[in-house]
C-alpha positions in Angstrom: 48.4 143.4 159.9 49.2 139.8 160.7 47.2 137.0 160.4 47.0 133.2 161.5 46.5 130.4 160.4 45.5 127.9 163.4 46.3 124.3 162.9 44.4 121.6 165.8 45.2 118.3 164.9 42.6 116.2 166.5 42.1 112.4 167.4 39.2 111.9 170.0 39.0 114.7 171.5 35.4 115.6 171.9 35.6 116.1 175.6 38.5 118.7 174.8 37.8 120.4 171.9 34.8 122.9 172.3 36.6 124.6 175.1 39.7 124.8 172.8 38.1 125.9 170.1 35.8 128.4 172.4 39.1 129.9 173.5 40.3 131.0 170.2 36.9 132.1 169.2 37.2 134.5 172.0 40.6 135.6 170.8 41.0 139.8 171.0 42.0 139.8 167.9 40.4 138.4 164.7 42.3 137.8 161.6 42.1 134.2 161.9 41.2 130.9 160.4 41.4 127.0 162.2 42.2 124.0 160.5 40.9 121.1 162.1 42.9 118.2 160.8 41.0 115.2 162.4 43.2 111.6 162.8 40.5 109.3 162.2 38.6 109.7 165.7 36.1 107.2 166.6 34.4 109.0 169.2 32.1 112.2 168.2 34.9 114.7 167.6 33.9 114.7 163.6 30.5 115.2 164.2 31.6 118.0 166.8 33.4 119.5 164.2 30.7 120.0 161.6 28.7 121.3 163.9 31.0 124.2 165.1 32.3 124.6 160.9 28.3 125.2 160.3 28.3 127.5 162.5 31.8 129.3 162.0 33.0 129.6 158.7 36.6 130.8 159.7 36.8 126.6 161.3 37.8 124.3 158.6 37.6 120.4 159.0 40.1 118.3 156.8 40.5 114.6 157.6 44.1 112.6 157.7 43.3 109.1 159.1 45.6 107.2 161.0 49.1 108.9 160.7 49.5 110.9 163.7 49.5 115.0 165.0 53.0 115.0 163.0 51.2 114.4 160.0 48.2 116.1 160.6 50.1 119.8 161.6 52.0 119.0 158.6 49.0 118.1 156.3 47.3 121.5 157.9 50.5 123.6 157.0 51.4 122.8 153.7 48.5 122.4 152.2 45.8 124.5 153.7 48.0 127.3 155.7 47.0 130.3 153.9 47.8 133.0 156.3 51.3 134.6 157.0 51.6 132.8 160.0 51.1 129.5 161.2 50.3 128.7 165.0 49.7 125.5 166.5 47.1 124.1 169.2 46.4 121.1 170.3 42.9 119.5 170.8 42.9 119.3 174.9 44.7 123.2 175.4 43.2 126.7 175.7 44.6 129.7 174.5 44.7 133.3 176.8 42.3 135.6 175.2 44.7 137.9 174.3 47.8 135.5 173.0 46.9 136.6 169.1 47.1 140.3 169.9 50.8 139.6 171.8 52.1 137.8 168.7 50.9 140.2 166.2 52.2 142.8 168.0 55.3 141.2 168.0 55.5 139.6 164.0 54.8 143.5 163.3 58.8 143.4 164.0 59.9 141.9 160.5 63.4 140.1 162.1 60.9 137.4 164.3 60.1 134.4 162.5 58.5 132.9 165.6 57.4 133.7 168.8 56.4 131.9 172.3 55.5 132.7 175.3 54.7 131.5 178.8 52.5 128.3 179.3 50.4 127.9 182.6 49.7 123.8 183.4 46.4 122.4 184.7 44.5 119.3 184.7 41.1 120.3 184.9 40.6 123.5 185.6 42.9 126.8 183.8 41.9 129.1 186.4 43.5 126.7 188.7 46.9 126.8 187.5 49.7 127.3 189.6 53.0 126.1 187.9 53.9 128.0 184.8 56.8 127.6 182.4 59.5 130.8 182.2 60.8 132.7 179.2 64.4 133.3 178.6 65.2 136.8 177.8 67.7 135.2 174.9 66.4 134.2 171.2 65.9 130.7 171.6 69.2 129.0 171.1 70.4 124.5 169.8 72.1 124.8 173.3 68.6 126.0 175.3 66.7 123.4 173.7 68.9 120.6 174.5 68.0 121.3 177.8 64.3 121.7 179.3 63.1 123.2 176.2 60.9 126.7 176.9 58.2 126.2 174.3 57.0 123.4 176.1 54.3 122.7 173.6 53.4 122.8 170.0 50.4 124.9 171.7 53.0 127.8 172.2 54.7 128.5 169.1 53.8 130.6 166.0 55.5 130.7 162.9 56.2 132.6 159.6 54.8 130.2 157.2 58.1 131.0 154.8 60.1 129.8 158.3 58.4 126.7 158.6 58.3 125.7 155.2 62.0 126.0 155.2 62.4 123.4 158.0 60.3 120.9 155.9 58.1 120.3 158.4 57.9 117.8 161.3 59.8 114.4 161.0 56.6 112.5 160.8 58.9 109.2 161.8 59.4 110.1 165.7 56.0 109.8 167.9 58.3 111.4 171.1 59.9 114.6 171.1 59.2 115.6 167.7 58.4 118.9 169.0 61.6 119.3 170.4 63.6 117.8 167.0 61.6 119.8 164.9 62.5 123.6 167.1 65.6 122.5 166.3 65.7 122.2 162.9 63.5 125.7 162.9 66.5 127.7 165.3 69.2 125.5 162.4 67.9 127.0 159.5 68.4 130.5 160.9 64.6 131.3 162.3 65.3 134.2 164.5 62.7 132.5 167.3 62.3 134.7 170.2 60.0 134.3 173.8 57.0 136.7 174.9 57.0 137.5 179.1 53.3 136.6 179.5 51.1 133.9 180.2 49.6 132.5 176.5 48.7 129.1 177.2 47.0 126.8 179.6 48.7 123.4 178.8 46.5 120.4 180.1 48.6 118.2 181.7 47.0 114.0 181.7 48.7 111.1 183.1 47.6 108.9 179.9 48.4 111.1 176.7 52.1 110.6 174.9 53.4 113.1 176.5 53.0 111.5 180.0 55.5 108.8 178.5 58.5 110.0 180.1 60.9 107.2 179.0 59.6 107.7 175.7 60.7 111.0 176.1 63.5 110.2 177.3 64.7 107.8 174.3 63.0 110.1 171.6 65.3 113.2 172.5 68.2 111.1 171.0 66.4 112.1 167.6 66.7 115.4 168.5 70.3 114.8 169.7 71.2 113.7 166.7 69.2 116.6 164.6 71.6 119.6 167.0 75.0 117.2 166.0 73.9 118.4 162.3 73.8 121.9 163.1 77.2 121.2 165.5 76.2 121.0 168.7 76.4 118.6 171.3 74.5 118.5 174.9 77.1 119.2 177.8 76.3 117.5 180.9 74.8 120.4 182.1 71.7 120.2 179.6 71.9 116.8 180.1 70.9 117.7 184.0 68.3 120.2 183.3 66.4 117.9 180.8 66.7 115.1 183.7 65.2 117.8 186.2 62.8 118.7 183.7 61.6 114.9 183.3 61.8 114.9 187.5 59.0 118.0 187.6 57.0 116.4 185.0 57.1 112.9 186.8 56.0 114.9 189.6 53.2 116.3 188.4 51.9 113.4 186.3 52.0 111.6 189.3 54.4 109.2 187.7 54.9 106.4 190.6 56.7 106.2 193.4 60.4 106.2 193.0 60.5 107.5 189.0 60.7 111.7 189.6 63.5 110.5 192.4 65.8 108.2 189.8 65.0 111.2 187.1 66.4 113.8 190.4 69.1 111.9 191.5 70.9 111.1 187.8 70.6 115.0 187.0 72.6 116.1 190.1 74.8 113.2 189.2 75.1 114.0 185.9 76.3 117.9 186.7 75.4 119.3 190.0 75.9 122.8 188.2 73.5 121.9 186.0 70.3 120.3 188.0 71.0 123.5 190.2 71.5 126.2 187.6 67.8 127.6 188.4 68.4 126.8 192.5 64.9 127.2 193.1 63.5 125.1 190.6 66.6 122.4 191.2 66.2 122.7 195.1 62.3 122.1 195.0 62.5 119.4 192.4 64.9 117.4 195.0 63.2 118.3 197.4 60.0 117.2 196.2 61.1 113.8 194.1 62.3 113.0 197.8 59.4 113.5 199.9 56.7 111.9 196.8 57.3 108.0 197.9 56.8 109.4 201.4 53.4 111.0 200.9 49.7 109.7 200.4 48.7 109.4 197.1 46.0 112.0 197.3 48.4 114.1 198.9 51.2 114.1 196.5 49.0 114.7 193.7 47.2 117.6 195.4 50.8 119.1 195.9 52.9 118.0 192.8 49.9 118.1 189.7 49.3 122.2 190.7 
């Protein structure tokens, strides 16, 4: 049998983190332990912590202050990991009750070193959700990821503990996109990484976390740019154009101002037409929409665009 070692980093997150926590408690499958790797919070996530470790054994509370979720997944990992494989969720996500029995099921086939699946995005409430990420029926791939990367979120990825000790963890330097630098490093070392066809996450999507910084994004994929040249590979325009439709959608969605999802659009046709419209549904109504947002009432857009 297979079992998991969960790492949460966690800074401030005590109006996220029982119902994270709740969902892996109510995971299908049990052969589990959490590592709660708190960032030096100075709201009552600590005290939240102890309460639910008194209560649950399997939920183990380390503390890493001040260096950041790089550090704390990597602190988790390397030194407290004990289980066969490592998954990751972060403080403000919820997992599908049955996401542990879908990777077990598929880590019971000894070629997968990690394993993904499909993310669903809300704000406030899962059940909610109507945008959700897609799988690609192809072992994830450099050339994939330098495009809109399918894992979307440390939240949706388990690893072989052997696999991620091999990339050396996460480059605890870059505060954007180190997600995406560090998958790629995982697929360049020969991780055999493949995607599950079903819903596994609720990803909470917020207009203030570091993930809602989309130029930040934007600069910190050069790290990862630099990372795929390693492994030889170089984005083509055509990535180029999905990642800008990619930043489009999640402008979009985060409500990002005005104009900002229709300069993201507008470069990513530029940059290759082929590319921005590879998916024509998702490249038609990302156009579409960056084009009609500075046109619509606030409430409106977001009501239409943050589903």
């Amino acid at each position: 049998m297979t079992d998991f070692s969960i790492i949460v980093p966690c800074y401030n997150a005590v109006e996220t983190l029982q119902a994270t926590l709740n969902s892996i408690q109510a995971q299908t499958y049990d052969d589990w332990e959490v590592i709660c790797v708190d960032d030096g919070s100075t709201d009552a996530t600590v005290a939240l912590l102890e309460q639910i470790s008194a209560r649950d054994p399997r939920i183990q509370v380390y503390q890493n202050v001040g260096k950041g979720p790089s550090c704390a997944r990597d602190f988790g990992a390397m030194f407290f990991a004990s289980r066969e494989v490592i998954a990751f969720c972060d403080a403000d996500d919820i997992w599908w009750p049955d996401k542990l029995s879908q990777l077990a099921a598929c880590f019971a086939d000894p070629k997968v070193d990690a394993a993904f699946g499909k993310v669903a995005f809300f704000q406030d409430d899962p059940t909610s959700a109507t945008s959700f990420s897609a799988v690609p029926s192809a072992p994830l791939s450099i050339p994939m990821l330098l495009g809109e990367n399918p894992v979307c979120t440390m939240s949706n990825i388990a690893v072989r503990r052997a696999a991620f000790m091999r990339t050396g963890g996460f480059d605890e330097t870059l505060v954007h996109n180190e997600d995406l630098e560090w998958l790629i490093r995982l697929v360049g070392t020969g991780a055999h990484v493949v995607g599950i066809d079903k819903c596994q996450t609720w990803y909470r999507t917020s207009p203030y976390g570091l993930s809602a910084d989309l130029r930040a994004m934007q600069k910190g994929r050069e790290g990862a740019i630099r990372t795929a040249a390693h492994y030889g590979h170089l984005p083509s325009r055509q990535s180029d154009a999905i990642f800008l439709r990619y930043l489009s959608r999640r402008a979009l969605r985060l409500g990002q101002g005005r104009l900002m999802p229709l300069a993201f659009a507008l470069q990513g046709v530029l940059r290759s037409p082929a590319g921005f419209f590879n998916a024509p549904k998702r490249g038609i109504g990302t156009l579409l929409g960056a084009l009609v947002a500075p046109v619509l009432p606030a409430r409106l857009s977001q009501f239409v665009f943050s589903r």
